[in-house]
C-alpha positions in Angstrom: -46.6 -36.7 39.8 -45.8 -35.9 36.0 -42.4 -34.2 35.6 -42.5 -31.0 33.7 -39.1 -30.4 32.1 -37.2 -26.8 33.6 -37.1 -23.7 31.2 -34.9 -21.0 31.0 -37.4 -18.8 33.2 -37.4 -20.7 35.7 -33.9 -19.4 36.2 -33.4 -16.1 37.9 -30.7 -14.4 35.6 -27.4 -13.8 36.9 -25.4 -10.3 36.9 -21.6 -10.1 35.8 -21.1 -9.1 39.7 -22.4 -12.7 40.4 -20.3 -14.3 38.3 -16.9 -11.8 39.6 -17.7 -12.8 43.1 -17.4 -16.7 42.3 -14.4 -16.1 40.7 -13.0 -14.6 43.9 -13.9 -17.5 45.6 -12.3 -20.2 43.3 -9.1 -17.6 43.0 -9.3 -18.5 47.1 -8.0 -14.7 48.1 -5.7 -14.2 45.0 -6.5 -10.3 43.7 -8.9 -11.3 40.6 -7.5 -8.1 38.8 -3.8 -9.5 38.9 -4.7 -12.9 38.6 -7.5 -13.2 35.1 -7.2 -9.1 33.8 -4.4 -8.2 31.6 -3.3 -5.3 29.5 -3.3 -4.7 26.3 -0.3 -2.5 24.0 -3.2 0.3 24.2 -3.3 0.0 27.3 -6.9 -1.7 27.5 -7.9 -4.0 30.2 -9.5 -7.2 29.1 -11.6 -8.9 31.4 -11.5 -13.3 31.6 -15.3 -12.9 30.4 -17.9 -10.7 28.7 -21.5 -10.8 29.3 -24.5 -8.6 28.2 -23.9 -6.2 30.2 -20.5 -5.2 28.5 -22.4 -4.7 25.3 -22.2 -0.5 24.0 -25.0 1.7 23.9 -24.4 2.3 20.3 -25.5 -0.8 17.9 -22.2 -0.7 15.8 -23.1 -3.5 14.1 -26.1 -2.1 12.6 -23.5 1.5 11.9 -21.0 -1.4 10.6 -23.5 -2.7 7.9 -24.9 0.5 6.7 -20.9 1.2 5.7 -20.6 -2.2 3.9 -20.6 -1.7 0.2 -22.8 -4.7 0.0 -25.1 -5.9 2.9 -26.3 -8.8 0.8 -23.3 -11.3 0.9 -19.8 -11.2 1.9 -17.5 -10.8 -0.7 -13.9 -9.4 -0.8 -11.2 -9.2 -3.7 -8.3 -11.7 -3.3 -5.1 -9.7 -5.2 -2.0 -11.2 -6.6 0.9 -8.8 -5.7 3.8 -8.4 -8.2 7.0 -7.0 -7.2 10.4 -7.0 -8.7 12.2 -4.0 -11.1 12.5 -6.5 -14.0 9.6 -6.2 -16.2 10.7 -10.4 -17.7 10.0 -11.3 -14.1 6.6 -9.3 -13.1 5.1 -10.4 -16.2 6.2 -13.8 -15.4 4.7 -13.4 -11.9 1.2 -12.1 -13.7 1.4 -15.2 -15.5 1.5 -17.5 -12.8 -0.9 -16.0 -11.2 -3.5 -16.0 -13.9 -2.5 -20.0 -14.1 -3.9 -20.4 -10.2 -7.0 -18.2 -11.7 -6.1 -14.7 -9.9 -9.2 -12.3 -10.5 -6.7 -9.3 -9.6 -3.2 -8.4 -9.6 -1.6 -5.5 -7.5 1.7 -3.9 -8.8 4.4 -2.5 -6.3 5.9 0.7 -8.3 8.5 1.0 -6.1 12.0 1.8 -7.8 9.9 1.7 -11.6 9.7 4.7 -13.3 7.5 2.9 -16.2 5.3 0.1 -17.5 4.9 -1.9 -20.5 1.8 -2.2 -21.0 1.9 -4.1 -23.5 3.8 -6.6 -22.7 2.7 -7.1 -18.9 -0.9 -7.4 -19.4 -1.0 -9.2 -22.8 -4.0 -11.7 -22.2 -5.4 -9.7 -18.8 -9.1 -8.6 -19.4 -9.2 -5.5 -17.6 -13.2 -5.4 -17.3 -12.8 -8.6 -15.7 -9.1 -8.3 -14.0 -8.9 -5.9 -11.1 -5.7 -3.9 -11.3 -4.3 -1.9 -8.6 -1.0 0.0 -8.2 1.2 0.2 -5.0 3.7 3.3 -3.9 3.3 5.3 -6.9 4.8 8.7 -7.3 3.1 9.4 -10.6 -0.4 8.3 -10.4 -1.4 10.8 -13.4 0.6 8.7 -15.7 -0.4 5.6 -14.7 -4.1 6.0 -15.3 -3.2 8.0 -18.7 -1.3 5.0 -19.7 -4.0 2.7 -18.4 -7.1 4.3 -20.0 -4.9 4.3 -23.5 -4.8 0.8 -22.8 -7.9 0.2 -22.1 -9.3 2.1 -25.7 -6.5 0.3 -27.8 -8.1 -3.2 -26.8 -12.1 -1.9 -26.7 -12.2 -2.3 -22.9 -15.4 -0.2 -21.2 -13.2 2.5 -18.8 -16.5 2.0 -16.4 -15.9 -1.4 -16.1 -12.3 -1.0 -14.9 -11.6 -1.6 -11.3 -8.9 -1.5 -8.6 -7.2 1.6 -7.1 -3.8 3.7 -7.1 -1.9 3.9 -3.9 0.0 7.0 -3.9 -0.2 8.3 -0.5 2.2 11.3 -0.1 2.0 11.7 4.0 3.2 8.2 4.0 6.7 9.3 2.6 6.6 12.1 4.4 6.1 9.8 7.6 9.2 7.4 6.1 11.2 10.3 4.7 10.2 13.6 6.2 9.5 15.0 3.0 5.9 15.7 1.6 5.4 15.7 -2.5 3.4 19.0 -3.0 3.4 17.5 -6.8 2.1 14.1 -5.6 -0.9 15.3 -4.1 -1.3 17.5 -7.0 -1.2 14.5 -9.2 -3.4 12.1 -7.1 -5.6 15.7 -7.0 -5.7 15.6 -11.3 -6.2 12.0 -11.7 -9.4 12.4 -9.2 -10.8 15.2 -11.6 -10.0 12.8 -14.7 -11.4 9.9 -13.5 -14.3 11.7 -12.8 -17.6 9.6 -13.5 -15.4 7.5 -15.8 -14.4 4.7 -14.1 -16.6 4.3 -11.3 -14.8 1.5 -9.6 -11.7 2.9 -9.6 -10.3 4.6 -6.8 -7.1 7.5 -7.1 -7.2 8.3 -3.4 -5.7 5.6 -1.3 -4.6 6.4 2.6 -2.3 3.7 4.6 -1.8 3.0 8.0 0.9 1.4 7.2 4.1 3.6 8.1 2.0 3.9 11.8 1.4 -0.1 12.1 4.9 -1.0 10.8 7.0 1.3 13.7 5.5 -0.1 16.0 2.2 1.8 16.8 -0.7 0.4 18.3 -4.5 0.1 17.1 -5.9 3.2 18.6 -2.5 5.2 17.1 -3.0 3.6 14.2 -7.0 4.7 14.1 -6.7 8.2 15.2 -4.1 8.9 13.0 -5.3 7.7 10.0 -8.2 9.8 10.3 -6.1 12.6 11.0 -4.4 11.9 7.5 -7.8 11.8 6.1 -8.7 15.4 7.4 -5.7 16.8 6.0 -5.8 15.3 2.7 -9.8 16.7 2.4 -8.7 20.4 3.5 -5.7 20.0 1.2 -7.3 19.0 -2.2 -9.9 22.2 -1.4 -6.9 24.0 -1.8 -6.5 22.7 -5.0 -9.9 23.2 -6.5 -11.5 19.2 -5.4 -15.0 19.6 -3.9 -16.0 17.4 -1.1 -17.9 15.0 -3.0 -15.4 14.3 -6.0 -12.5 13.7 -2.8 -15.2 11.2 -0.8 -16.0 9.4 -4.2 -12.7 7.8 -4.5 -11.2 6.8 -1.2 -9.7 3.5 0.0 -7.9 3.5 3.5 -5.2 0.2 3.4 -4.8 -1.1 6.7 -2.1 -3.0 7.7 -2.7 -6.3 10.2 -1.2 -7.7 12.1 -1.3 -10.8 14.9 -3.4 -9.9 18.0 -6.9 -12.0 16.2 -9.4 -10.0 17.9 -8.2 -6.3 18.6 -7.4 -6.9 15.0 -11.3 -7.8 14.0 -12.4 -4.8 15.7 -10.0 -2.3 14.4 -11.1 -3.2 10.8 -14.3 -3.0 12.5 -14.0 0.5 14.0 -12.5 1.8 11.0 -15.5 1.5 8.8 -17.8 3.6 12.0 -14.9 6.3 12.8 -14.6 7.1 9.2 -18.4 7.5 8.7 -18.3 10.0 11.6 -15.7 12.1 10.5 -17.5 12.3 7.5 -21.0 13.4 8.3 -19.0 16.4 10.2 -18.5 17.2 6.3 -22.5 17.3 5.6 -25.4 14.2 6.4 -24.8 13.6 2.6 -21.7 11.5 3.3 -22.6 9.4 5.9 -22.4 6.0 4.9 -20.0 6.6 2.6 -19.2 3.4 0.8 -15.4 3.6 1.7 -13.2 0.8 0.6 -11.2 -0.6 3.2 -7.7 -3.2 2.2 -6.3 -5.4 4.7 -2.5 -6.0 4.1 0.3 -7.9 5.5 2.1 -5.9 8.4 6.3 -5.9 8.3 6.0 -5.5 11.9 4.7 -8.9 12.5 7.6 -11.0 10.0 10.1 -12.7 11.4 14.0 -13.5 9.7 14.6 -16.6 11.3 11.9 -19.9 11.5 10.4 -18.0 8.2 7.7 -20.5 7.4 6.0 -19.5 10.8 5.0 -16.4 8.6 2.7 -18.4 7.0 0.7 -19.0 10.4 1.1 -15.3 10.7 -0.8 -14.6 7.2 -3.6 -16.5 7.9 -4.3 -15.5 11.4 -4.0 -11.5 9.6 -6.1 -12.7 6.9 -8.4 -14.0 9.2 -8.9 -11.2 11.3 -9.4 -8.6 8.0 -11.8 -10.8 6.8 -14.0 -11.0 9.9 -13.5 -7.5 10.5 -14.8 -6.6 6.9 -11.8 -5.9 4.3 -13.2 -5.1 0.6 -9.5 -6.1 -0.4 -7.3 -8.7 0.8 -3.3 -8.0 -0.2 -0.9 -10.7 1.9 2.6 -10.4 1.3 4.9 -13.8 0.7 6.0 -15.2 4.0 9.7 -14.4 3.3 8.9 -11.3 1.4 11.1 -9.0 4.3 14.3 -10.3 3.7 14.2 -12.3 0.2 12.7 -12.3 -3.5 9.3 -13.4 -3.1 9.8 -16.5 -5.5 6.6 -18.6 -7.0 5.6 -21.3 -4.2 5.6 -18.5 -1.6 3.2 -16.4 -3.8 1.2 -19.0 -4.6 0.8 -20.0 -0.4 -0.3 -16.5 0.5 -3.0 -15.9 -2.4 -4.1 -19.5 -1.6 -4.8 -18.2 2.0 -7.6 -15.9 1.1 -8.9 -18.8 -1.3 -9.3 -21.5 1.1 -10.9 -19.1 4.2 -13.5 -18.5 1.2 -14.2 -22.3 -0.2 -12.7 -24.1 2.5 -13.9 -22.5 5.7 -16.6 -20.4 4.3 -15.9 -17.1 5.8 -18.0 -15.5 2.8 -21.5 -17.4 4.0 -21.8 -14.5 7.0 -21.6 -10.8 6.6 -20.5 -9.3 9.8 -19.7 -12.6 12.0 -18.4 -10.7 15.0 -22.1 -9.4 15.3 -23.4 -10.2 19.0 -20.1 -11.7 20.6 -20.4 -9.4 24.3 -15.9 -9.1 23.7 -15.9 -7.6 20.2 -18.7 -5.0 20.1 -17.1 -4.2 24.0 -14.1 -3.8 22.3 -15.0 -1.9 18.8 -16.7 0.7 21.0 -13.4 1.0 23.1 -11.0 1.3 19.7 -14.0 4.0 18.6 -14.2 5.9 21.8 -10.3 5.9 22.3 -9.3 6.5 18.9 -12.0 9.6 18.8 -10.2 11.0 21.3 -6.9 11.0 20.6 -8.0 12.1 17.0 -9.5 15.2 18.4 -6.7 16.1 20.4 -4.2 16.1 17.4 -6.5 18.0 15.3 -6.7 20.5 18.2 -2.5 20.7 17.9 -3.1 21.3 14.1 -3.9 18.3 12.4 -1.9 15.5 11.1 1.3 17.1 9.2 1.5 19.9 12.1 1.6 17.3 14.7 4.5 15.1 12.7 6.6 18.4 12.5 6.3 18.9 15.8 7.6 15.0 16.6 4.4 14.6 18.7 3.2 11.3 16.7 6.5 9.9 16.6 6.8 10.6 20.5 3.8 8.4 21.0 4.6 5.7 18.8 8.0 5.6 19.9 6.6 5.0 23.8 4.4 2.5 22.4 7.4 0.7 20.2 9.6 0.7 22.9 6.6 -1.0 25.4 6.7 -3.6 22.7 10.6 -4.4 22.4 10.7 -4.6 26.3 7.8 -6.6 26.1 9.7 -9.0 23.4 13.3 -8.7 24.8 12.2 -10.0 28.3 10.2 -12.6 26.4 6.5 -11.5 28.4 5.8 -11.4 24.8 6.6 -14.8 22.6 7.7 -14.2 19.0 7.8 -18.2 17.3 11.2 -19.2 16.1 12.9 -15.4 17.6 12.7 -15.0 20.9 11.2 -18.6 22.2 11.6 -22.1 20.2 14.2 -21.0 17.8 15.3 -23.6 16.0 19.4 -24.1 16.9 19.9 -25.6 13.2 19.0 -23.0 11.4 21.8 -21.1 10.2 22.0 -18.3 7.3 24.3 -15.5 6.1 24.5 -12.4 8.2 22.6 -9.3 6.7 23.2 -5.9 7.2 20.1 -4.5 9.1 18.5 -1.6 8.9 19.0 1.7 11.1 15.8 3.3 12.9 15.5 7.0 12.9 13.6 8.4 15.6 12.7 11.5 14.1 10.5 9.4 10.8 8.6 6.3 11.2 11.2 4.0 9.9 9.7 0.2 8.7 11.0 -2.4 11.2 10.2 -5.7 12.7 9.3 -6.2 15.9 11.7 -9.7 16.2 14.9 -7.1 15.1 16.3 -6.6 18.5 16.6 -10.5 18.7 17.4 -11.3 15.1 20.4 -8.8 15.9 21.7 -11.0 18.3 21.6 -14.1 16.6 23.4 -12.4 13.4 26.1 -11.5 15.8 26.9 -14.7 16.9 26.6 -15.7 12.9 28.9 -13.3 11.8 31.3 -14.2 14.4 31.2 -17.4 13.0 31.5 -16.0 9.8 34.7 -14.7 10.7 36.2 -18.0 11.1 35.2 -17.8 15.0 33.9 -21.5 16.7 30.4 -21.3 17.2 29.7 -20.7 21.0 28.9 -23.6 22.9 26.7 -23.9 26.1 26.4 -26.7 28.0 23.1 -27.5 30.3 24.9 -29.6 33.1 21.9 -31.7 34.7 21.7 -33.4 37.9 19.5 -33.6 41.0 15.8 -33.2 41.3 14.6 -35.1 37.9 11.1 -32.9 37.1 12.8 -29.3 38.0 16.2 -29.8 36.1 14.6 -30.7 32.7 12.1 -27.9 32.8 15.0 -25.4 33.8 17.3 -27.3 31.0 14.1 -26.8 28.6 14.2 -22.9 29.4 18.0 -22.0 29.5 18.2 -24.3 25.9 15.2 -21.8 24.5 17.1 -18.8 26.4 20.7 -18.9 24.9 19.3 -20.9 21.9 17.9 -17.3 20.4 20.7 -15.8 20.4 22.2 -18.8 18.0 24.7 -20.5 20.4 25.2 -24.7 19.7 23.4 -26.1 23.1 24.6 -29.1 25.0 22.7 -31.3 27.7 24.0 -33.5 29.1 23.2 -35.5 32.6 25.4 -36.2 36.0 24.9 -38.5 38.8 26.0 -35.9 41.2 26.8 -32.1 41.4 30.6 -33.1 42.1 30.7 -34.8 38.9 28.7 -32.3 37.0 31.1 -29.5 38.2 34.3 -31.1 37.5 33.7 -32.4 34.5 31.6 -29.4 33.0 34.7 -27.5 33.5 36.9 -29.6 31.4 33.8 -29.4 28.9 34.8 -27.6 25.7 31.5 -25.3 26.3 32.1 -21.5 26.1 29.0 -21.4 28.9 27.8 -23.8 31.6 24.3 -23.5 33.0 23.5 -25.3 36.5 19.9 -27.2 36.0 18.7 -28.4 38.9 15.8 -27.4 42.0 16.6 -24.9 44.5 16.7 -27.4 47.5 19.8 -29.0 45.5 21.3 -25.1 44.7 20.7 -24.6 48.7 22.6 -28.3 49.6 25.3 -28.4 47.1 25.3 -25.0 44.9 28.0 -23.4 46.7 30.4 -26.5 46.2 29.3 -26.5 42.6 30.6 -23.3 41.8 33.7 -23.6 44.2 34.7 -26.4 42.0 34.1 -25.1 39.0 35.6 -22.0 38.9 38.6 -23.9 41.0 39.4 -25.9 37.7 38.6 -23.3 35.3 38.0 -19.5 35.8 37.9 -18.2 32.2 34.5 -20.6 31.3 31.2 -18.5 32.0 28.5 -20.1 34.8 25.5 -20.1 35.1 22.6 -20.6 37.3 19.2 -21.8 35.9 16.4 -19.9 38.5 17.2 -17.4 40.7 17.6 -18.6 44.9 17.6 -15.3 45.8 18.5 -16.1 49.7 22.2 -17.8 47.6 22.9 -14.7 45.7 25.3 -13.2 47.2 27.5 -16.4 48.4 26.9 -17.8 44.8 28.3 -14.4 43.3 31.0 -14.4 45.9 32.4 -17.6 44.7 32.1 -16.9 41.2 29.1 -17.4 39.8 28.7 -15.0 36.8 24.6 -14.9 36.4 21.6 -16.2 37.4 19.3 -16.8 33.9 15.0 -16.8 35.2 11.7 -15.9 33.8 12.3 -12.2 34.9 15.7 -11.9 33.2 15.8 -9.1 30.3 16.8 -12.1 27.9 18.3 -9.4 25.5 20.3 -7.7 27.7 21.6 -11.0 29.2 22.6 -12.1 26.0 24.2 -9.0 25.2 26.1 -9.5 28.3 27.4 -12.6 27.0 28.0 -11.8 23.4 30.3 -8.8 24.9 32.8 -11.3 27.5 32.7 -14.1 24.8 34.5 -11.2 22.3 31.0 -11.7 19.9 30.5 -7.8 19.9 32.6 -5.1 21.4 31.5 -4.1 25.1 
């Protein structure tokens, strides 16, 4: 009998209900919902697995390529920022960068009032150099000065590329004032522009402000459009027709770490902006809009720094996939410090090595097909849409903000987060889980949030504020706290629970101590002639149920003003273990910030 080999259709296919069911079965009665389906900060569930079925109606990615500026290759611009107030050092910085071969620069304007032409772009080809402009306030003189330029050393003004970021609603998110003058400026340099520099853009909308307090993707969507709306109705008003306005516009978008929701909001940008846009006439749709991916504050942390750079290339990644034009990726210390040479030259190296390295630019739209990312791009469309449309129904995007109405739902969504990262459900490298205890630095003030604007912050602050406590305690002359992990019992269960309280009181930047005893007697009695400001009991519960209540007994018989603690929580000893003088138990369920708090306050770190 010859033996055929099987195909596929032989098979009888089987349904995502199929697969569920099995699921149940290996789960062995475990609720599958509670077990493999988590939330997301939107609020989204996300299934263990995707399959055809979960694929949309709509074909985004055929709607995604149609809004590509080029459907023939995958190209994006790689910019060099440059920062600083000292004109020396930014045309230093422009130098090194055209040394690692930088085809674009990007210049923050904060705090400058003017440039030197001249003398910062002496050598830079600006037909073949892309230059862009960050947080201007006078984008009418900037492209004055630039087009001067430009004639004075024969440059074509067609060939000139890059944009001006001079978004007005964005300070008036930050600040709670809005620059009629701005937008009159950004409104002039449109109408000079004109047809004369074709690939350069005057009208530049950030997510920023939204991303960086703490909003999620589908605020960060919605809202965005909302911005966009405005801005249209409001450069009417000044004489701009629709097509002039829809000509020029970039929308920056600010990335951070979740890899995939992150592909398919630069995804669902690209499709939600094309159908706002055909609500303004069938002649706009598929508006070649220019979309920048750019380093989010929210996602930096202050202490274990170099884990930025992980950060940046995960962000890079996911802009990249999702379809950036632009890639701008700030230094990995660039929150708290100077960006200085080696860290500029690691994060423009990022975008150069996911091009000739891993060769992200050899497919167009690579999420194309995968059953989780077009699920997920039509959720971020269909959810964004709708909270779009309700805050254009409550007047649009600048009514809304006066109201306090966005910064009620951001605030609900930040706040989600912090609880999220204080009870460490949600690991932040280096901050809140694995800090490293030897890393010590000079305490900084930080800055103050204001509920009523969408101040910048960092979603590690609420644990970098502890940890700059205890170092400006120390600063003060103060011995650094000292806990000690007193070990002893069951060998497996009191290293994993000394592994966790070391990682617990270790954020919060207290010295840590382990240390190992033959029995509970000898760990009590000699843990409380330790010089530790804190003890933690490490051992299984069978050894807290045999000998815990003699542990603490002796303890707090030789020494009542030393803190003790628990590692687990033996619920059934609670109130015994209190009785005798136990001062916390420290678990997975603890609110690690408010704990540490706690102990800041009775070790006289902070004031109670």
């Amino acid at each position: 009998m010859e033996n055929k080999p099987l195909t596929f259709e032989e098979f009888s296919p089987v349904g995502k209900a199929k697969w569920v069911e099995k699921a149940k079965v290996d789960l062995k009665g475990a609720d599958f919902e509670r077990k493999l389906v988590w939330k997301t900060d939107n609020g989204q569930a996300v299934q263990p697995f995707y399959t055809r079925e979960d694929l949309p109606e709509t074909e985004y990615s055929e709607q995604f390529l149609k809004c590509l500026p080029s459907q023939g290759s995958r190209e994006w611009n790689n910019l060099y920022k440059i920062k600083g107030q000292d004109m020396a050092s930014r045309r230093a910085q422009i130098e090194a960068g055209q040394k690692i071969g930088a085809t674009g620069f990007v210049i923050d304007m904060q705090g400058v009032e003017a440039l030197d032409w001249e003398h910062l772009f002496e050598g830079v080809n600006l037909e073949e150099t892309s230059i862009s402009f960050l947080n201007s306030v006078r984008p009418d003189k900037i492209v004055i000065e630039m087009l001067e330029y430009a004639k004075e050393k024969g440059h074509d003004p067609s060939k000139i590329k890059g944009f001006i970021d001079a978004d007005a609603f964005r300070v008036f998110a930050r600040t709670g004032e809005l620059s009629q003058e701005v937008m009159e400026q950004v409104a002039h340099t449109i109408t000079r522009l004109g047809d004369k520099c074709p690939e350069f853009s005057a009208f530049t909308i950030s997510c920023s402000e939204f991303t960086d307090a703490g909003a999620n993707h589908i605020q960060e969507l919605a809202f965005t459009l909302n911005k966009l709306t405005d801005y249209i109705e409001r450069f009417e008003e000044l004489g701009l027709d629709k097509a002039k306005i829809l000509g020029k516009l970039n929308i920056v978008l600010a990335v951070g770490t979740d890899y995939f929701h992150e592909i398919a909001k630069f995804r669902a940008i690209r499709v939600l902006v094309d159908g706002v846009l055909k609500t303004y006439g069938e002649e706009f749709a598929n508006c070649k809009v220019q979309i920048i991916g750019a380093s989010s504050l929210w996602t930096k942390t202050l202490y274990d720094p170099h884990v930025n750079m992980l950060r940046n290339t995960t962000e890079a990644m996911s802009a990249v996939l999702g379809g950036c034009d632009t890639l701008i990726l700030d230094t990995f210390n660039e929150a708290f410090a100077e960006p200085d040479a080696f860290g500029k030259r690691i994060s423009y190296n990022v975008s150069r090595l996911l091009k000739e390295e891993s060769y992200f630019d050899k497919v167009v739209d690579p999420a194309a097909g995968s059953y989780y990312l077009e699920h997920l791009t039509d959720t971020l469309v269909s959810e964004a849409t709708t909270l779009f449309l309700d805050i254009e129904e409550k007047g649009g995007f600048v009514k809304a903000f006066e109201s306090g109405i966005i910064q009620e739902q951001i605030t609900a969504i930040r706040e989600k987060k912090q609880k999220n990262i204080a009870s460490r459900r949600t690991t932040v490298v280096g901050t809140n889980r694995y800090p490293n205890t030897g890393e010590h630095i000079d305490p900084i003030n930080l800055p103050e949030s204001d509920a009523q604007k969408l101040t910048e912050q960092r979603a590690a602050t609420v644990f970098e504020s502890l940890r700059l406590h205890t170092e400006r305690f120390v600063a003060d002359g103060n011995d650094r706290p000292k806990v000690l992990l007193a070990l002893y019992g069951h060998p497996a269960m009191r290293k994993a629970r000394s592994t966790f309280t070391g990682d617990f009181f270790g954020t919060a930047g207290f010295d840590i101590e382990e240390r190992y005893f033959d029995s509970a007697q000898q760990a009590a009695e000699q843990s409380a002639n330790s010089d530790a400001s804190i003890v933690v009991i490490c051992s299984s519960d069978q050894d807290y149920e045999a000998e815990g209540l003699n542990y603490v007994n002796t303890f707090k018989g030789i020494s009542k003003e030393k803190l003790l603690v628990l590692a687990g929580y033996p619920k059934e000893l609670e109130e015994s273990l209190t009785e005798a003088g136990l001062d916390m138990f420290v678990h997975v369920r603890t609110n690690a910030v408010e704990a540490l708090t706690s102990f800041q306050q009775k070790l006289g770190i902070i004031k109670a």
